[in-house]
C-alpha positions as CSV (number, residue, x, y, z in Angstrom):
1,X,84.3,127.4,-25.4
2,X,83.6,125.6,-29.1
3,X,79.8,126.7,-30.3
4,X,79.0,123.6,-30.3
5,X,79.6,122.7,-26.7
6,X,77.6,126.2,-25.7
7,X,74.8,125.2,-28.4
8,X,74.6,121.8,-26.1
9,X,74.5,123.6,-22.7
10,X,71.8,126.5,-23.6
11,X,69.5,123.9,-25.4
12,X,69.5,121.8,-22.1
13,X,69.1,125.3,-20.1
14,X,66.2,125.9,-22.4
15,X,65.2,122.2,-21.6
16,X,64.7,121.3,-25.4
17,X,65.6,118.1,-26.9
18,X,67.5,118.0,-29.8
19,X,64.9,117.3,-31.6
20,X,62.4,120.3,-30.2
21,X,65.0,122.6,-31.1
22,X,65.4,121.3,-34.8
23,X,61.7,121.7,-35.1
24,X,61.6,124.8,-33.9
25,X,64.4,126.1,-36.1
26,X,63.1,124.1,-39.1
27,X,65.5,121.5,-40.3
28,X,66.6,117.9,-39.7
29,X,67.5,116.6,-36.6
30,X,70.6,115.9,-38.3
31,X,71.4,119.5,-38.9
32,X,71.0,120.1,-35.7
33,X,72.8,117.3,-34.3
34,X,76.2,118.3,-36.5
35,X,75.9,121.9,-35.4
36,X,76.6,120.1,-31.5
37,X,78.6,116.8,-32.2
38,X,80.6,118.0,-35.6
39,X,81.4,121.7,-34.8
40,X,79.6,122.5,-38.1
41,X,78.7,126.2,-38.1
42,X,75.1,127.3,-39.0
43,X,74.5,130.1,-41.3
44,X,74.0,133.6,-39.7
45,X,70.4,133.4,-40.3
46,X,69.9,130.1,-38.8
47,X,72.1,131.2,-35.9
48,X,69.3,133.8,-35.7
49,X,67.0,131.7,-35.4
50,X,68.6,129.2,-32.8
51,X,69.3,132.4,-30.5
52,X,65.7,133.3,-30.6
53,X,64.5,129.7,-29.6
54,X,67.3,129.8,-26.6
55,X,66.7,133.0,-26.1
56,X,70.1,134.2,-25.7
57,X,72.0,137.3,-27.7
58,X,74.7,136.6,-30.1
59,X,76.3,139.8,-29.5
60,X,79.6,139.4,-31.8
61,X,77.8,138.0,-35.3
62,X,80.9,137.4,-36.6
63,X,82.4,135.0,-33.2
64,X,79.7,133.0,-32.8
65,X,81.1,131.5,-29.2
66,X,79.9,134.9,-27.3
67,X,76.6,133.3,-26.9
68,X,75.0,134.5,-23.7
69,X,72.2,134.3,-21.7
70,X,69.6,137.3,-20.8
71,X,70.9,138.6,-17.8
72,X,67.1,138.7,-16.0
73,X,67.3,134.2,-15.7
């Protein structure tokens, strides 16, 4: 699975809006929009940042498509 499509399916688990989760993370909604619809890659900071908001583990740093949800939901 791309990181973007995963990005798009543990935002709407979270129940965020694109625009939530930009907020959250601290940039544009267009940043965040080109890290679902353009495949752009964040920087491993922001990825950080995004995991925390989702709260989900990126246990690989450097393949960011390992994504996953706590167990415990």
């Amino acid at each position: 699975m791309k990181l973007s499509d995963r990005l798009k399916e543990l935002r709407k688990r979270a129940g965020l809006s694109q625009t939530e989760i930009a907020r959250k993370i601290g940039v544009p909604i267009s940043t965040y929009n080109s890290y679902e619809t353009k495949g752009t890659f964040p920087p491993p900071s922001r990825l950080a940042k995004i995991a925390q908001v989702l709260n989900c583990t990126i246990p690989d740093p450097v393949s960011y498509t390992h994504l996953t949800l706590p167990t415990n939901r």
